[in-house]
C-alpha positions as CSV (number, residue, x, y, z in Angstrom):
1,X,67.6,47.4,103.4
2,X,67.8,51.3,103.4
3,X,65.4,53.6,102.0
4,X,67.2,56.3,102.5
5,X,71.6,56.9,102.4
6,X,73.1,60.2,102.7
7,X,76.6,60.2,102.1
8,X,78.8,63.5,103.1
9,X,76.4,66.1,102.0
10,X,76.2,69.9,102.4
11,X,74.2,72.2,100.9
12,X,75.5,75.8,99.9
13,X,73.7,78.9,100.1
14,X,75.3,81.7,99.0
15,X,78.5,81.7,101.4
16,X,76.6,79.7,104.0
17,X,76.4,76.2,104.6
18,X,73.1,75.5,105.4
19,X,73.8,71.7,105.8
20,X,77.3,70.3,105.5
21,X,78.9,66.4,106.8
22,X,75.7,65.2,107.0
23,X,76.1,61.0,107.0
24,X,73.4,59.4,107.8
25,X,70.7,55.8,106.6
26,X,66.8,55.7,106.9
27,X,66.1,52.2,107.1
28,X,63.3,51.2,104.9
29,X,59.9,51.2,106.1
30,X,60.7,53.4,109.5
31,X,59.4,56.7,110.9
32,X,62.1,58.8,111.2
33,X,61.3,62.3,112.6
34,X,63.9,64.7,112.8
35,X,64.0,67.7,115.8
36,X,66.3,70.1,115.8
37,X,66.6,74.6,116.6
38,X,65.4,76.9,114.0
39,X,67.9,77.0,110.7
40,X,69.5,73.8,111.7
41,X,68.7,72.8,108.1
42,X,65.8,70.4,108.7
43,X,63.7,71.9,105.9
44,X,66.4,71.9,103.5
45,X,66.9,68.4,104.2
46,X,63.1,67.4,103.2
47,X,63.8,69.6,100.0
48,X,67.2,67.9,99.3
49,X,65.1,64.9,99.7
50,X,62.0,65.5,97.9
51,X,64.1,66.9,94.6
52,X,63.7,70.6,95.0
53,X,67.4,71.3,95.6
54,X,70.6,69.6,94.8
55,X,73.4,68.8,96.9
56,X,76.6,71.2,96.5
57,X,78.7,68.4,97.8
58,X,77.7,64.4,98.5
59,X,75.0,62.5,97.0
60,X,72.0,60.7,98.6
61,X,71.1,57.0,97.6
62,X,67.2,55.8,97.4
63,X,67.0,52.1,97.9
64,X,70.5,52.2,96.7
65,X,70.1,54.0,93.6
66,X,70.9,57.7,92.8
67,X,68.0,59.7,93.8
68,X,66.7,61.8,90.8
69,X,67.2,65.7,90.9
70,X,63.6,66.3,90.5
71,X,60.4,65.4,92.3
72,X,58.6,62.1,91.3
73,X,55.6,60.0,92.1
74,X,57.7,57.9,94.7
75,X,58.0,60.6,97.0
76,X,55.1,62.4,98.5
77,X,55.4,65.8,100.4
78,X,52.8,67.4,103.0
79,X,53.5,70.5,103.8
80,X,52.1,72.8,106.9
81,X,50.6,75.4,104.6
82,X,48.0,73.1,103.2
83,X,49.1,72.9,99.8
84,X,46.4,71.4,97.7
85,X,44.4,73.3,94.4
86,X,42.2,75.9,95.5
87,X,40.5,75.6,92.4
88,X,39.9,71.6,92.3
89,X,37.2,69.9,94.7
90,X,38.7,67.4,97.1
91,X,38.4,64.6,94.7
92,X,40.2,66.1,91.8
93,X,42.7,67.4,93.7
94,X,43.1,63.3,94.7
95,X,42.7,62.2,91.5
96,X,45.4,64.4,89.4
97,X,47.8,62.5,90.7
98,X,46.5,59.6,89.7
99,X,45.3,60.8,85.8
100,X,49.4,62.0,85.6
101,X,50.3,58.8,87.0
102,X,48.7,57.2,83.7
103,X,48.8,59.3,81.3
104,X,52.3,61.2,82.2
105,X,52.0,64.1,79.7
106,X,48.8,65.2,79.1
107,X,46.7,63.6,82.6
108,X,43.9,62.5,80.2
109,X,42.0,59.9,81.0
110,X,38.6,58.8,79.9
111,X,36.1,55.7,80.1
112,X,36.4,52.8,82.1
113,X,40.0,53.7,83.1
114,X,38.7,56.8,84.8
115,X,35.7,54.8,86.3
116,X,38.6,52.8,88.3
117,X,40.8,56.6,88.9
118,X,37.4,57.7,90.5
119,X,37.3,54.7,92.7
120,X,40.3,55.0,93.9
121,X,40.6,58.5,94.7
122,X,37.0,57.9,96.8
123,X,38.9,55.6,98.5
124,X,41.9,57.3,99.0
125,X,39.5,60.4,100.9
126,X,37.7,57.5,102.5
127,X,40.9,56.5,104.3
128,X,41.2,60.2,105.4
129,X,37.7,60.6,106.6
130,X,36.8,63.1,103.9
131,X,34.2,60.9,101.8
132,X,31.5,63.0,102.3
133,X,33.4,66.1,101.5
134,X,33.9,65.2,97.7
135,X,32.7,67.9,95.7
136,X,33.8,70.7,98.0
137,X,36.6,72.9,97.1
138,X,39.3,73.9,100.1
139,X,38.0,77.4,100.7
140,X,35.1,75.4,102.2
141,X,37.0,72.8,104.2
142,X,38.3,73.5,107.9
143,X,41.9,73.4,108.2
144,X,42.4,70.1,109.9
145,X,40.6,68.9,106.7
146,X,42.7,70.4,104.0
147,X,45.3,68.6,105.5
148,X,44.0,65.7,105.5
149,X,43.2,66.4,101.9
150,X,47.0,67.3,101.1
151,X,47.7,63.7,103.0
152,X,45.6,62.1,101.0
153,X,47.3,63.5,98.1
154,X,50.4,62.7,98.8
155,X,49.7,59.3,99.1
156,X,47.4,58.3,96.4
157,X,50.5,57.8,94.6
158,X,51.8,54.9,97.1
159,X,55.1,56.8,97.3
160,X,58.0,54.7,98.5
161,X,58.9,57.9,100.6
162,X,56.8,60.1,102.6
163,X,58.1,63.5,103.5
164,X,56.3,65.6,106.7
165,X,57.6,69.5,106.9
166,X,56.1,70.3,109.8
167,X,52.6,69.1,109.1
168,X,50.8,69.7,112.1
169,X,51.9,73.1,113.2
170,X,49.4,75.2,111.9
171,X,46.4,72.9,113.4
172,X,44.8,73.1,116.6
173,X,45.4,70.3,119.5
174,X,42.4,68.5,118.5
175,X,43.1,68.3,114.7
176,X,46.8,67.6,115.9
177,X,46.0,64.5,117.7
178,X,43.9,63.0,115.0
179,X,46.1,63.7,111.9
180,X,49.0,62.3,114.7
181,X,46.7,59.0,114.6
182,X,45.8,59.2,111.0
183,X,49.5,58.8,109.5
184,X,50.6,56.1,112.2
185,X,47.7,54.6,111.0
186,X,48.6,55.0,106.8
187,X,52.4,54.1,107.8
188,X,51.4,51.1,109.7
189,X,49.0,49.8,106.8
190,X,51.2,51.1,103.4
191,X,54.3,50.3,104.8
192,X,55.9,53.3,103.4
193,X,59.4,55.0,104.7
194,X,58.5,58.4,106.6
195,X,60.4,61.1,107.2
196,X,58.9,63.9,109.1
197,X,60.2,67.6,110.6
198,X,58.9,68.3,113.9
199,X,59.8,71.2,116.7
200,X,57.5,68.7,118.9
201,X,59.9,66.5,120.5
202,X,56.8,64.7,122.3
203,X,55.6,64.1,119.0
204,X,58.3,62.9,117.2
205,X,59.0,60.1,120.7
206,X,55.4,59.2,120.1
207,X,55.5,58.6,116.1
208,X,59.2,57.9,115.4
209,X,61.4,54.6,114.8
210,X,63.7,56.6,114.4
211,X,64.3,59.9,115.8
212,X,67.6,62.1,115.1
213,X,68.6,65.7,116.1
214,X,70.1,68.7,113.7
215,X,72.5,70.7,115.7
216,X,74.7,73.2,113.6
217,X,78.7,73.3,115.0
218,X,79.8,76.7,114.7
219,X,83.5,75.9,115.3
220,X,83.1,73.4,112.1
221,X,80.6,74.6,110.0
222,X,79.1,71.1,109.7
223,X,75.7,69.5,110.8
224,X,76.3,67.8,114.1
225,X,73.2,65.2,114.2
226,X,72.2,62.9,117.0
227,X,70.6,60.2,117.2
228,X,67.8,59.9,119.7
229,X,66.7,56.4,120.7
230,X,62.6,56.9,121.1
231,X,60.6,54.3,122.7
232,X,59.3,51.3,121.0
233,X,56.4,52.4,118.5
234,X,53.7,49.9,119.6
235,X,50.3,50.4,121.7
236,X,52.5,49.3,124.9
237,X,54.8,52.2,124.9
238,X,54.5,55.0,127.1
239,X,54.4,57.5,124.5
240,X,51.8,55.4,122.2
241,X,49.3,55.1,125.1
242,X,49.3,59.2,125.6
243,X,48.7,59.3,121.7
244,X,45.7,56.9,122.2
245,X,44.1,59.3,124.9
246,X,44.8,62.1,122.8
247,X,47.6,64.0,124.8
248,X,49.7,64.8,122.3
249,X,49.8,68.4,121.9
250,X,52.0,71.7,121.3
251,X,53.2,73.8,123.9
252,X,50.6,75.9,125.2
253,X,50.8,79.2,122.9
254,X,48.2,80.7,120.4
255,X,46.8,78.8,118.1
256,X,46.0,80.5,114.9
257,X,43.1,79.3,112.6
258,X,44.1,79.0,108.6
259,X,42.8,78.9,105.8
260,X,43.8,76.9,102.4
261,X,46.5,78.7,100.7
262,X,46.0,79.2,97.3
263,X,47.8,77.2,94.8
């Protein structure tokens, strides 16, 4: 079954086309990372998905229904600018989701009900490594840890869909690697359709099911995309191994530390 069918699309800016043609399926329950050159439209794309922009032309189907012109609980987004409240501790910032989740219009919550809210969201940084960091607020988490926290976040909700804009590019190699092993992982165990934007085409072969390419065509204005067979996503495969050892890393450059941007 797909998770995910795009059907003609393009997306208008102004007088530009920013994504036009675009046909493509995301089975459900795959890791589809998508590659591509600088304003190829990749980020628009996780946008178009998540509910933040509409498509000029075409429609997009999730699980064979319309997909709803505004964000909701079964899609979850992780940005690279560590977007999580800067003034929330790492367990309310897990558990808003949750109170919302219950209690749609006001996020109140009280008693027993937020006795089991509380468990869960302990849980849900537990899964993430972050248990012990409960009560601290991002200013006073390393960057590798508010994204974990924004992870965490993102999929307290058990979205259906997962959507990765470039999640990993403002961490350093070591961070990388683990967050890299940290969502194979939460795929693998929640079962959950991915869909993440990567310049790293060594990290998208090591994570991906799928793996497709945005190319812009000048001569047609559409969105050429290819699809990329990457190796089989088990231990066995080259690429998985490397990921085991930790090799997985961005081009040598600068690596610039971050903070938590404010929200």
């Amino acid at each position: 079954m797909s998770a995910i069918d795009v059907q003609g699309v393009g997306v208008q800016a102004g007088n530009q086309w920013v994504l036009r043609g675009v046909d493509l399926t995301v089975e459900k329950g795959s890791f589809c990372a998508i590659t591509g050159p600088s304003g190829s439209g990749k980020s628009t794309f996780v946008r178009l998905l998540l509910g933040q922009l509409r498509p000029t032309e075409g429609r997009v189907l999730l699980e064979g229904a319309p997909m709803p012109d505004h964000p909701t609980p079964d899609r979850g987004v992780v940005f690279q600018n560590y977007s999580v409240f800067a003034h929330k501790t790492a367990l309310d910032n897990v558990l808003l989701g949750l109170k919302f989740k219950h209690a749609p219009r006001t996020g109140w919550v009280f008693g027993h009900a937020l006795k089991v809210l509380r468990e869960r969201a302990m849980q849900a940084l537990a899964d993430v490594g972050l248990e012990t960091a409960a009560r601290k607020y991002p200013h006073e988490l390393s960057g590798g840890m508010c994204q974990r926290l924004a992870i965490a976040q993102a999929m307290i909700a058990r979205p259906k869909l997962l959507l990765l804009d470039e999640p990993f590019g403002a961490l350093d190699p070591t961070n990388r690697t683990q967050l890299q092993r940290l969502v194979r992982t939460l795929w693998r165990d929640t079962g959950a359709t991915i869909v993440m934007v990567t310049h790293d085409e060594a990290e998208a072969k090591a994570l991906a099911t799928k793996l497709l390419r945005f190319e812009p065509c000048r001569e047609t204005g559409h969105t050429r995309i290819r699809v990329q067979a990457p190796p089989s996503v088990s231990t066995g495969s080259p690429s998985m191994r490397t990921l085991e050892r930790g090799a997985i890393t961005p081009k040598p450059g600068k690596q610039k530390r971050k903070a938590c941007n404010r929200r």
